[in-house]
Structure formats: C-alpha cells, structure tokens
C-alpha positions as CSV (number, residue, x, y, z in Angstrom):
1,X,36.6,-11.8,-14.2
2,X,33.3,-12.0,-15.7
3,X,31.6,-10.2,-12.9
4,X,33.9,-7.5,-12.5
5,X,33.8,-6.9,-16.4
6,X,29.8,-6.6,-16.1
7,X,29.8,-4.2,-13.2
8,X,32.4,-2.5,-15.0
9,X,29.9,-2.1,-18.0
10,X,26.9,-1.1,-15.8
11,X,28.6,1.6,-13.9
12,X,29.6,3.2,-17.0
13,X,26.1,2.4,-18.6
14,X,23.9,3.6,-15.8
15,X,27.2,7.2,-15.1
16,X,26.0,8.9,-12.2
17,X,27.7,11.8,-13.0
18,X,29.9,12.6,-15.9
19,X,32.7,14.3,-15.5
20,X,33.9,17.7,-16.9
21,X,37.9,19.0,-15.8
22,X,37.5,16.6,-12.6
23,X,34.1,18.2,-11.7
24,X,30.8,16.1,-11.0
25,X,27.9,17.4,-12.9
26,X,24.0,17.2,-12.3
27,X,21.7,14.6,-13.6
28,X,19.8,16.0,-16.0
29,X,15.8,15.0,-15.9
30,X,12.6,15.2,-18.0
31,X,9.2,14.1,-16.5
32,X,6.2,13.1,-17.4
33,X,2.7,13.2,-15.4
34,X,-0.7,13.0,-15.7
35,X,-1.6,14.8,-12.8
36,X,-3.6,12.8,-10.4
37,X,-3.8,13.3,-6.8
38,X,-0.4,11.4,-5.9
39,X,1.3,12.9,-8.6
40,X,-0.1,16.6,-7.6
41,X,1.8,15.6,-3.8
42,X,4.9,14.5,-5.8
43,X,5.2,17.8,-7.3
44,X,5.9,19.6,-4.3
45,X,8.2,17.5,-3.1
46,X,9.7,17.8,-7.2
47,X,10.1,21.3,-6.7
48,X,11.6,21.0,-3.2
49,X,14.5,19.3,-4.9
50,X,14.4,20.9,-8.5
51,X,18.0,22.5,-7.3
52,X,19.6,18.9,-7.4
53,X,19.2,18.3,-11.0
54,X,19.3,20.3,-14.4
55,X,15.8,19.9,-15.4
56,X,15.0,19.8,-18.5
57,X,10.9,19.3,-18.9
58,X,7.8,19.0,-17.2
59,X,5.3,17.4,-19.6
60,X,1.7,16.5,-18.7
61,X,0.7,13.4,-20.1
62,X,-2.2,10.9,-20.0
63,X,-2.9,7.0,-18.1
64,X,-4.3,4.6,-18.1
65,X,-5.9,5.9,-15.1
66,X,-6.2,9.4,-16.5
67,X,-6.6,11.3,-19.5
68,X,-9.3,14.0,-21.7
69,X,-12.9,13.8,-19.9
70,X,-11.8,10.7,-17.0
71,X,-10.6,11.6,-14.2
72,X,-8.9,14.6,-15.5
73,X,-6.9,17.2,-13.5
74,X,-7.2,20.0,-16.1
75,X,-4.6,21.0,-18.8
76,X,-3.1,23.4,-16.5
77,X,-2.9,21.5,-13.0
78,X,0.8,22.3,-13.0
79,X,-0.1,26.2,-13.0
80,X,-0.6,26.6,-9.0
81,X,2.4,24.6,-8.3
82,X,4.6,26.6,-10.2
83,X,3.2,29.8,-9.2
84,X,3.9,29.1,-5.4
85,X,7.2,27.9,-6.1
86,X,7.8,31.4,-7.3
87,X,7.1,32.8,-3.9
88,X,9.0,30.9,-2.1
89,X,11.8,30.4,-4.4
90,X,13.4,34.0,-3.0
91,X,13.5,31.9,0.4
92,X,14.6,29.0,-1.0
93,X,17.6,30.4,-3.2
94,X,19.3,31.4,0.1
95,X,19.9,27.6,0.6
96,X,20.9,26.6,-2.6
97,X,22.1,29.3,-5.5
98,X,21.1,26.3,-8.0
99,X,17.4,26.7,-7.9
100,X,16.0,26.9,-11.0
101,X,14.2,30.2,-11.8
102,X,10.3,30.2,-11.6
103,X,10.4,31.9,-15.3
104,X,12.8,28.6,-16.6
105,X,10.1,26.1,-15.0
106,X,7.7,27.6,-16.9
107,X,9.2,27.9,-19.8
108,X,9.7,24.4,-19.8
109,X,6.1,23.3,-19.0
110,X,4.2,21.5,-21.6
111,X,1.2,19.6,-22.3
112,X,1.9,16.7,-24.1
113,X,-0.4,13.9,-25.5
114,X,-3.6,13.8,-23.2
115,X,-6.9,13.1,-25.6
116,X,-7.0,9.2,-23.9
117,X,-5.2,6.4,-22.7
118,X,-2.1,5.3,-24.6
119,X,-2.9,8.1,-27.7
120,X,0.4,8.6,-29.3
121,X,-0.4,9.5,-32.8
122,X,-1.0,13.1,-32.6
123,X,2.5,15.7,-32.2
124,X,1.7,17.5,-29.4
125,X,3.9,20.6,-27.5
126,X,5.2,18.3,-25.1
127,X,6.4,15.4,-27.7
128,X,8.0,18.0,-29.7
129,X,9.8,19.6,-26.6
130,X,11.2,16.0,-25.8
131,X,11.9,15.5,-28.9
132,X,14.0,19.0,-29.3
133,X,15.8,18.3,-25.8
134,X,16.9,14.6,-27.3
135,X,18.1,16.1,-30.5
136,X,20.0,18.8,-29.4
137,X,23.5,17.7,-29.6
138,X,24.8,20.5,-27.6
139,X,24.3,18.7,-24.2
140,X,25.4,14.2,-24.6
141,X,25.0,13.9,-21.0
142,X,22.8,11.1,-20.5
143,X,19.0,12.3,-19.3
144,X,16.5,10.2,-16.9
145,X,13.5,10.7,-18.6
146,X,10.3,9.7,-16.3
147,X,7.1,8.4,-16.6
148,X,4.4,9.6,-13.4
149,X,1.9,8.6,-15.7
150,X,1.8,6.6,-19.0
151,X,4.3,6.7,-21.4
152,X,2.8,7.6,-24.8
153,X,3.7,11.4,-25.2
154,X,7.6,10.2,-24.7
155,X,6.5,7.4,-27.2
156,X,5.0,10.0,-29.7
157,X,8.6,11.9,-29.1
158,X,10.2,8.7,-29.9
159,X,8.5,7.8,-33.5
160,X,8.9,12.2,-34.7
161,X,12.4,11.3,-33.7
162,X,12.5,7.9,-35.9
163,X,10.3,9.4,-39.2
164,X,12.2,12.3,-39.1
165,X,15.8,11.8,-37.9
166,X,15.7,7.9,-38.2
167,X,20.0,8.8,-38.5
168,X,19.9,10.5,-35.0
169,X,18.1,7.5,-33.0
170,X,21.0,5.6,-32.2
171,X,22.9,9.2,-30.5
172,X,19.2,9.6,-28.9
173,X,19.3,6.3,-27.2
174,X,22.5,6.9,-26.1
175,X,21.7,9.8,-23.8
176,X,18.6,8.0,-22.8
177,X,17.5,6.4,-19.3
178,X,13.9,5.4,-18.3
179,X,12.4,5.4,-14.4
180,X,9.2,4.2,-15.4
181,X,6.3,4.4,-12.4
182,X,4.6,1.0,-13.9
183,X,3.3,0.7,-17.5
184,X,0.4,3.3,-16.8
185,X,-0.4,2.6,-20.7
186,X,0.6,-0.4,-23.6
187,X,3.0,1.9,-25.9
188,X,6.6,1.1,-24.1
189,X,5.5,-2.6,-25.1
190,X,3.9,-2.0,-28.5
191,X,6.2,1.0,-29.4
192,X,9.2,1.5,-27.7
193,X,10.3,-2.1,-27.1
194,X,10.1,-2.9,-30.8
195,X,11.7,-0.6,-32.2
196,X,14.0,1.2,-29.8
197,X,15.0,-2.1,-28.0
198,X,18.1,-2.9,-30.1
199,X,19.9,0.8,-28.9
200,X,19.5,-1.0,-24.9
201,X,18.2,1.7,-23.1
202,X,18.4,1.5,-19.7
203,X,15.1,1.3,-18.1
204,X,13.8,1.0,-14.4
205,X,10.2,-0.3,-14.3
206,X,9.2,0.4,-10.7
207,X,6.4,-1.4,-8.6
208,X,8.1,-0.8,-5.4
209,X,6.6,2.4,-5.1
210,X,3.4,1.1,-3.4
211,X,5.1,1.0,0.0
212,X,4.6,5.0,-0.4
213,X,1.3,5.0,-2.3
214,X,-1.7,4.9,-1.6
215,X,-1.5,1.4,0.8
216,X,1.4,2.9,2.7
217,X,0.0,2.5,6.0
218,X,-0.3,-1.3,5.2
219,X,3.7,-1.5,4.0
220,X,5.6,0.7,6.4
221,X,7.0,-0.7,9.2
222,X,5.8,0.5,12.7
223,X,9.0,2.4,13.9
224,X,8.8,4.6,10.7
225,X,4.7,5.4,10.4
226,X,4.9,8.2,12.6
227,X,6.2,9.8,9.9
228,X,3.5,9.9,7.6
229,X,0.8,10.3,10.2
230,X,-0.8,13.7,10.8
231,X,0.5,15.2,13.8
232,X,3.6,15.0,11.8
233,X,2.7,16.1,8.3
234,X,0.7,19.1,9.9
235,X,4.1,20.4,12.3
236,X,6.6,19.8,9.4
237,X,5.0,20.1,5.9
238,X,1.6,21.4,6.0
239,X,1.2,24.2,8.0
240,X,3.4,27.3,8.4
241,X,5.8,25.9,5.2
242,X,4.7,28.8,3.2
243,X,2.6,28.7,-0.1
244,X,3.9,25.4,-1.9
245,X,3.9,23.3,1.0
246,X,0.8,24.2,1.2
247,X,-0.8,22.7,-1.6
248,X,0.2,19.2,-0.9
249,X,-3.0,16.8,-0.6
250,X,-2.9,15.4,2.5
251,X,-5.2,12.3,3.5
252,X,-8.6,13.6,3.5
253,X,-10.8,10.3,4.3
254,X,-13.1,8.1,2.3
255,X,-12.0,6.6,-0.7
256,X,-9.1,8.0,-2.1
257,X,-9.4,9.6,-6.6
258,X,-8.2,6.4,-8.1
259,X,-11.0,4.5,-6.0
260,X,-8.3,1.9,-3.9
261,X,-9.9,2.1,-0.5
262,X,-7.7,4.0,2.2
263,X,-6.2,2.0,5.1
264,X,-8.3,2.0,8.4
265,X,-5.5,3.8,10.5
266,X,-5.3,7.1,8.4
267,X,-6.7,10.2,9.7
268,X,-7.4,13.7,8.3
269,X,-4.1,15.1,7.4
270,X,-2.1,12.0,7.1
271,X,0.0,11.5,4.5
272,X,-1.8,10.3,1.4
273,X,0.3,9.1,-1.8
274,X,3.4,10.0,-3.6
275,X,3.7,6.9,-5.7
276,X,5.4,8.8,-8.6
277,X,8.0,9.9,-6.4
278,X,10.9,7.0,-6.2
279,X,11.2,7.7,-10.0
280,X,13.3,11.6,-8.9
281,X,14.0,10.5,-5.3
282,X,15.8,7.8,-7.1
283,X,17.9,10.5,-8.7
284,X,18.9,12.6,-5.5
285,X,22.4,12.8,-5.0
286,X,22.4,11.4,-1.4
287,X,25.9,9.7,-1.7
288,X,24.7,5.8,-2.0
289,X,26.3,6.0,-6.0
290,X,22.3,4.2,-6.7
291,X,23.0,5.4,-10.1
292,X,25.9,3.6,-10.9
293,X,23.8,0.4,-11.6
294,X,20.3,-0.2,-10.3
295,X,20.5,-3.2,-8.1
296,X,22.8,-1.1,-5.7
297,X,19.7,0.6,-4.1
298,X,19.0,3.9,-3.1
299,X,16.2,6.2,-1.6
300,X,14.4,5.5,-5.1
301,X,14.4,1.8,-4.5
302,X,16.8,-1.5,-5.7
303,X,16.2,-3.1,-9.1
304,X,17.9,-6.2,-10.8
305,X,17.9,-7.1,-14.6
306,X,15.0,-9.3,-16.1
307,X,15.2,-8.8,-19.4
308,X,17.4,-7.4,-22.0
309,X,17.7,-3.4,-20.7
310,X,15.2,-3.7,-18.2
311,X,15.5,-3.6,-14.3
312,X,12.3,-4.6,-11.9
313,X,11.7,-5.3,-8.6
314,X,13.3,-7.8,-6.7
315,X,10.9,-10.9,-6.0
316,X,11.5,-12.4,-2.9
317,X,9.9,-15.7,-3.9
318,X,12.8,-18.3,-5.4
319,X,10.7,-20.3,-8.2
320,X,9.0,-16.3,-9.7
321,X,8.7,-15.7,-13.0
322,X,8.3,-12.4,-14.5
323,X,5.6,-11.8,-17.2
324,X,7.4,-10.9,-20.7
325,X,5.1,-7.9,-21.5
326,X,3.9,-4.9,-18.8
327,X,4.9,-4.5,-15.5
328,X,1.8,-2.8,-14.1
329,X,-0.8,-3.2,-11.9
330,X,-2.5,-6.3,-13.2
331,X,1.2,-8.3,-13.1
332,X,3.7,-6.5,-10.6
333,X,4.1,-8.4,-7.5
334,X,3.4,-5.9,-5.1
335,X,0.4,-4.4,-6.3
336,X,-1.0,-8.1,-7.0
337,X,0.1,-9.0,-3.2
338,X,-1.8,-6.5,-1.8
339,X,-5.0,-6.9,-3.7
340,X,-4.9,-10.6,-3.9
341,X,-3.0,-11.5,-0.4
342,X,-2.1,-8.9,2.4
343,X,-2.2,-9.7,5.0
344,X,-0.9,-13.0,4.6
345,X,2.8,-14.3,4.5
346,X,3.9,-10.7,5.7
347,X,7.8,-11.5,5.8
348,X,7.5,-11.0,1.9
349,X,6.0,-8.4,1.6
350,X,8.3,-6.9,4.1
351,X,11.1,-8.1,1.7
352,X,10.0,-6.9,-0.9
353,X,8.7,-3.3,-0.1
354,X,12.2,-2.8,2.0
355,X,14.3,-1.5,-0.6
356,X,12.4,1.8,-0.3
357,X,10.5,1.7,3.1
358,X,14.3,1.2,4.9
359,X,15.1,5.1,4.2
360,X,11.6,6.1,4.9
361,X,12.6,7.8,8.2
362,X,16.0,9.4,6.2
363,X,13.3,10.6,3.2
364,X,11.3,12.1,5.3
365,X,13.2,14.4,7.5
366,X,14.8,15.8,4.3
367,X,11.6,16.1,3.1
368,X,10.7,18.2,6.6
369,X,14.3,20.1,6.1
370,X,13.2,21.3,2.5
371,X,9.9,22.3,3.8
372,X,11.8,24.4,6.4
373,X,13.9,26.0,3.3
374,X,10.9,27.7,2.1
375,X,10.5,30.0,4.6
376,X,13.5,30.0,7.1
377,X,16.6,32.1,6.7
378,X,20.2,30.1,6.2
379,X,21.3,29.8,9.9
380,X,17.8,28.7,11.2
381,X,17.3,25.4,8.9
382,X,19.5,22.4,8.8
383,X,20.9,21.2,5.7
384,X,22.7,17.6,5.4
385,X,25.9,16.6,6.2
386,X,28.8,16.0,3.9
387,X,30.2,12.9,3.9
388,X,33.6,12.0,2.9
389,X,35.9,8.8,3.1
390,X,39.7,8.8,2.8
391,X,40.0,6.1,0.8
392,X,38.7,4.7,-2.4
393,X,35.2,4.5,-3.0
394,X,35.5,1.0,-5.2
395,X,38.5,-1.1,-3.8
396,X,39.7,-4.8,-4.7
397,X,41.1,-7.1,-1.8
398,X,41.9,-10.6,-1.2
399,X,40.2,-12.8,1.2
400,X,41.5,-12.4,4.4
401,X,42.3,-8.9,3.7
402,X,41.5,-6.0,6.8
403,X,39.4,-3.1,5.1
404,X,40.3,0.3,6.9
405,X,37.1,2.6,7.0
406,X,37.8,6.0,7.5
407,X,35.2,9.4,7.5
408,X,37.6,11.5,9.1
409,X,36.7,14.3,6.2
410,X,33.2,14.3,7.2
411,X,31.9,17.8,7.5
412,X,28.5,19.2,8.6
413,X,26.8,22.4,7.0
414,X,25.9,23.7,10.1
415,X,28.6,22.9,12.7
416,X,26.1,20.4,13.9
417,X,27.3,17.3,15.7
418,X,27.6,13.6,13.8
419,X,27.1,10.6,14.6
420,X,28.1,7.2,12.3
421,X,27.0,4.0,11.0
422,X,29.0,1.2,8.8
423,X,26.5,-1.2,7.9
424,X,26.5,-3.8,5.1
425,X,24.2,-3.5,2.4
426,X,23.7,-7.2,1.9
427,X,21.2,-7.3,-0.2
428,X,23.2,-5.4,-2.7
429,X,26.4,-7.1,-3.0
430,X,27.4,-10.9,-4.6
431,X,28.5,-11.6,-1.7
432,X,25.8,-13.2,0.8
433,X,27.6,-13.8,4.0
434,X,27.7,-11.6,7.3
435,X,30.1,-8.8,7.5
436,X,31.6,-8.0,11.2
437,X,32.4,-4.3,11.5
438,X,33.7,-3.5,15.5
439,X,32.8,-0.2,16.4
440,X,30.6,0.2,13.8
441,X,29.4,3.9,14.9
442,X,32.8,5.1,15.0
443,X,33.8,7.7,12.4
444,X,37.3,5.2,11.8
445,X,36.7,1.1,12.0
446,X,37.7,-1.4,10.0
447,X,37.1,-5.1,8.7
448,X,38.1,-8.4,7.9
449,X,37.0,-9.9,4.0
450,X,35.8,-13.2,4.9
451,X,38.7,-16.1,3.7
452,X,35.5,-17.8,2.0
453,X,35.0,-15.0,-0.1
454,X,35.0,-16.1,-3.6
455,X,36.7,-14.7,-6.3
456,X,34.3,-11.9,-8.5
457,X,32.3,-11.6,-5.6
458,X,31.7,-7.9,-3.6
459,X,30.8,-6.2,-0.8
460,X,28.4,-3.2,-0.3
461,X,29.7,-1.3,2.8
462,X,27.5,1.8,3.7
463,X,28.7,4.8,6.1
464,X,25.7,6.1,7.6
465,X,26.4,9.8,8.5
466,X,23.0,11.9,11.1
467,X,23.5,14.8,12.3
468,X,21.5,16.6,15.3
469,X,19.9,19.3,13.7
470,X,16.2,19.5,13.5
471,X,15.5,17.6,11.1
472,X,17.9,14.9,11.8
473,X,19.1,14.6,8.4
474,X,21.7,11.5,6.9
475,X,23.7,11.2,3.7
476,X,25.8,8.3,2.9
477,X,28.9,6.7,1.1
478,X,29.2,3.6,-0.2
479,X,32.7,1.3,-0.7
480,X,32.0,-1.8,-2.9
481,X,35.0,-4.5,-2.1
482,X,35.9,-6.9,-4.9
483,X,37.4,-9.9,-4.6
484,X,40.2,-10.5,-6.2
C-alpha cells in the first residue's frame, strides 16, 4: 500500500498534463542558457520542437563556464536563431498550426543575469520576466523551468519574488519544476535550497547528458553512431534544411570551446554537442508518460530520488554515495568516469549512459523529420505515428493474472505502414524479474504477471510503435501493472 500511495503522489506531483473539460494541455517551459557552442546546437533543435510546448521564456544567463568577458557568446547570440526561425517558420506551420510566432519568441527573449559566474544580486530583464511569468496567477499550470547554463538569474527571480511577494512563494513553488543541466554555478545550493527547499520543488539534476555532449562518440553504442557521424548530419540536418538548420555547429576538429578534447573518431561535420538538450527533450510528448515521475524514463533520461525533491542519475555501482551539495562536473558520476576512468569497467558506463543513449536512434530520426519540416510541403515529410491502446494505461492485477495488450487504434499521419514492439522497461518498474511477451511485435499480445510478484510491486510495459516513412519515426505507450 505504501508504494502505490507514493506513486500515487509522484504522478500527481510531477502532472504531465493537466486537464481542462477532458482535454490534455501543453507543458509549459522557461529556459535558461548561456550560450556556448552546445547550447547554440540545442537551440535549433529547441525551435524544431517549440510547437510541443507553450513557451514561456528564453533567458540568457551566465556559467560557470561562461559569462561577461570569458568565453562569452555575446548578449545577442540568440538573435540569428530566431531570425531563421522566422523564415522557415511559414514552412514549418504547414506541419503543425501550434508553432509559435517568430514575433512571440522574440518578445519573450531576455538577457538575464550575465556580469560573471553565479552573480545573482543585480535585477536584470530576464529575472524580472521570470519573476512576472511565476507571479501571474492567471495561468497555475505547473512550468519546467530549465537551466542550459547556471542557475543564478532564476535564483535572482527567486529572492525579487521572496523580498517582494514573500506571501506568493508558496503558490510560486507550486507551479514550479526544475531540469537542471548540472550545477553550472553554487546559487541552487547556497540560494535556492535554503530557502525555497521547504515548498519541495521538484527538481531533475541531470549528468546523463554527457552520452550526447561533447564525449558522445566515447558513450554511444556502435549500432547507433552512425547517427551522429557526418555523412549523416550533412544528408539530414545540415545541408539543404533551410536557414536554421543551417546554423547548427557541427564538429569542426581540434579542441572543442570548453577545451575537453574531441574523441579520435570525429570528422568535420560530425555531430558535436547538445548537452543542454535532455533538459526539453525530456519534455516532448512522445507517449512514454516520463513526466509522470522521473524514474520512469524517457527521451530526456531516468532519474531516481536522492534527496528531499531532488532526482539524479542512477549509479550503477551498489555501495555509491551521492555528495550532499552540487551535482556537477567535479562530483557527477559520469563526467568523473570519463575524466578519471574510461575506458575501463565499460559495462557501467554503459549502464549508466543507457537511459538516454537507448532512444538515440528514435531522437535522431525525429530530429531528421523536423529538419525535413522546414522546407518540405505536408505530403512530402513524415510525421510520427499515433499510438493508441484499448485499455487502461495504469492497471492493477494479481499475480498470475494474463495482461491483454492491445494497439488496435494505432493510427499513422501519413497512411504509412507500422510495425510493433512490447518490451519491458525493467529498469523502470519495482518489479525486477523477466517479463515474457509471445508475439511481441504484434499490434495484439498479451502476458502472464509472474505468481512471485509481490504485492506493491509494478511493471513498466512499453509499446514501441515505427513506421516506414523516411525518417523512420517511433512514438510509444506505456502500461504500468500493479500488483495487487
């Protein structure tokens, strides 16, 4: 009872949608950036998408990598991406009606607190947008505010919010969750954490991001590198996408802005970083219900609770202990395993990068498929499938019990053909035995709950729906299984 009662609470915690007369709504998002080189790639790929969510700011901030006179991208880096975005957003609009305009991006654009690393005293334009979008009770759906960067200028937000509405902080919270890419500066721990941390704000502090970073060449598996590797970026991102597409930094040799020395296998138009991007990928509304509480695991990664609000990456070591202060690049596992270790005791690094590099192949195509959308007309692009299951999404069974899977409402955009998968996510469920699914790339199957299935425990069961277009492209739904 215990379990289902705290799953219970994280799915309503972490809502995935809310609901309005019966009708799902967007997740609304606010990020933050300081503009380096991987965060300028994850832009593009941003905008691709920007019809997903209601966006709500885009706020240049600084790092500890980044800010006023080191390493700085200019106070207007943004600018070229959102000027190609206009061209191409006439193209894209015949896709999807729920692009954003060019003129709302804009208008939303801000430069927030930038002078140097962690500065969160001054009130800058993009503090005071945050705060304004917090405050303004005319919208409680909960909003995924991000850090790209470091997060002092939603810090600064934070504290006008506290000294000047101290009565509003605990509505604020409320609407509040964090994707954090690392600690890129000290003021979540010296700030935030004091004295925000009794409201419980959800928070995703994400190191897992390296496997598409800078070292990505290291972390992906074999079967999926040809999909970062030039022959591939240059066909289906960077040439003949139209202007936005066309911005994206690709590999260009030598040592990459932030110094970290490239891998030996890249070539001139590889792919080169997008480590800020699991914090909206994570967001995409690809059917796997990640949102509903972080250690289910999506496109964006798999996250389990170490602390109080806060969700990290899964160690794959039995006797690890997480630090009680940043998770950044001088702590996080991943980062420290490939300065300090790689290439030894692979298998865990494997582990531990999987939660994102297992939908690397899926990511990408739908990363080609936008690309298409900027310059294609309707009929000549592919768009994803829609997958559907007749019955209950969250079901609760005895052991013993036969589990009928069924995708018969599965629909494709474009009339293309479909093919299936019913997989166990094992990773994500309670449950840590093997699932036997017959005809598991049937669009009907079914199977048996295990009779030593305990009481409390579940079962992640994902239908993996591809069609043929070109891009292949795959959307998902998930059925968690409780037992009862």
């Amino acid at each position: 009872m215990k379990n289902i009662l705290y799953s219970s609470f994280i799915i309503l915690f972490f809502a995935f949608h809310t609901s309005v007369n019966g009708q799902s709504q967007k997740q609304r998002i606010l990020i933050t950036s300081d503009g380096e080189i991987d965060d300028e790639c994850s832009m593009v790929r941003f905008l691709l998408y920007a019809n997903e969510w209601d966006v709500e700011g885009i706020v240049t901030s600084s790092s500890q990598y980044h800010w006023h006179g080191h390493k700085w991208a200019g106070d207007d880096w943004i600018d070229p991406y959102l000027e190609a975005y206009a061209e191409v957003y006439p193209n894209l609009i015949k896709h999807s009606k729920d692009y954003p305009t060019p003129h709302y991006l804009k208008s939303i654009n801000f430069l927030g607190n930038v002078e140097s690393e962690g500065e969160m005293d001054s009130i800058t334009p993009g503090s005071t947008h945050i705060a304004n979008v917090l405050l303004d009770e005319s919208d409680d759906r909960p909003i995924w505010i991000q850090a790209w960067g470091g997060t002092n200028t939603i810090a600064r937000a934070l504290k006008t919010i506290e000294e000047d509405h101290s009565d509003k902080m605990e509505y604020v919270a409320g609407k509040l969750r964090f994707f954090f890419i690392w600690e890129q500066d000290d003021t979540y721990q010296s700030y935030i954490r004091p004295h925000w941390g009794k409201y419980n704000i959800p928070t995703i502090i994400c190191d897992q991001f390296w496997a598409v970073a800078y070292q990505w060449d290291k972390i992906m598996p074999q079967d999926k590198q040809n999909f970062f590797k030039s022959d591939w970026m240059k066909s289906n991102i960077l040439e003949n996408h139209g202007p936005l597409c066309s911005l994206y930094e690709a590999y260009k040799g030598g040592n990459d802005k932030e110094g970290f020395i490239a891998g030996d296998a890249k070539s001139k138009s590889d792919f080169r970083s997008e480590g800020d991007s699991p914090a909206f990928i994570y967001t995409i509304p690809t059917g796997l219900r990640s949102l509903e509480s972080p250690d289910y695991g999506g496109w964006g990664g798999r996250y389990i609770k170490v602390r109080e609000n806060t969700w990290l990456d899964p160690v794959p070591q039995a006797d690890y202990k997480y630090p009680e202060g940043r998770w950044y690049t001088q702590t996080a596992w991943g980062r420290n395993y490939m300065r300090n270790d790689y290439p030894k005791n692979l298998d865990l690094m494997n582990a531990y990068f999987k939660p994102i590099t297992r939908w690397a192949d899926a990511l990408q195509n739908d990363f080609a498929a936008r690309a298409d959308w900027c310059t294609k007309p309707y009929d000549e692009a592919n768009h994803p499938p829609i997958v559907k299951l007749n019955s209950a999404l969250d079901i609760t069974a005895k052991p013993g019990s036969k589990i009928k899977l069924n995708a018969k409402g599965t629909l494709d955009p474009d009339g293309d053909q479909l093919s299936y998968s019913w997989w166990q996510y094992q990773e994500a469920g309670t449950f840590k035995g093997n699932i036997e699914i017959p005809n598991a790339q049937k669009q009907n199957t079914f199977f048996k709950i295990p009779k030593n299935a305990e009481k409390g425990e579940n079962i992640h069961i994902i239908c993996e729906v591809t069609d043929n277009g070109t891009p292949m492209l795959t959307r998902y739904q998930r059925i968690v299984v409780t037992i009862k």
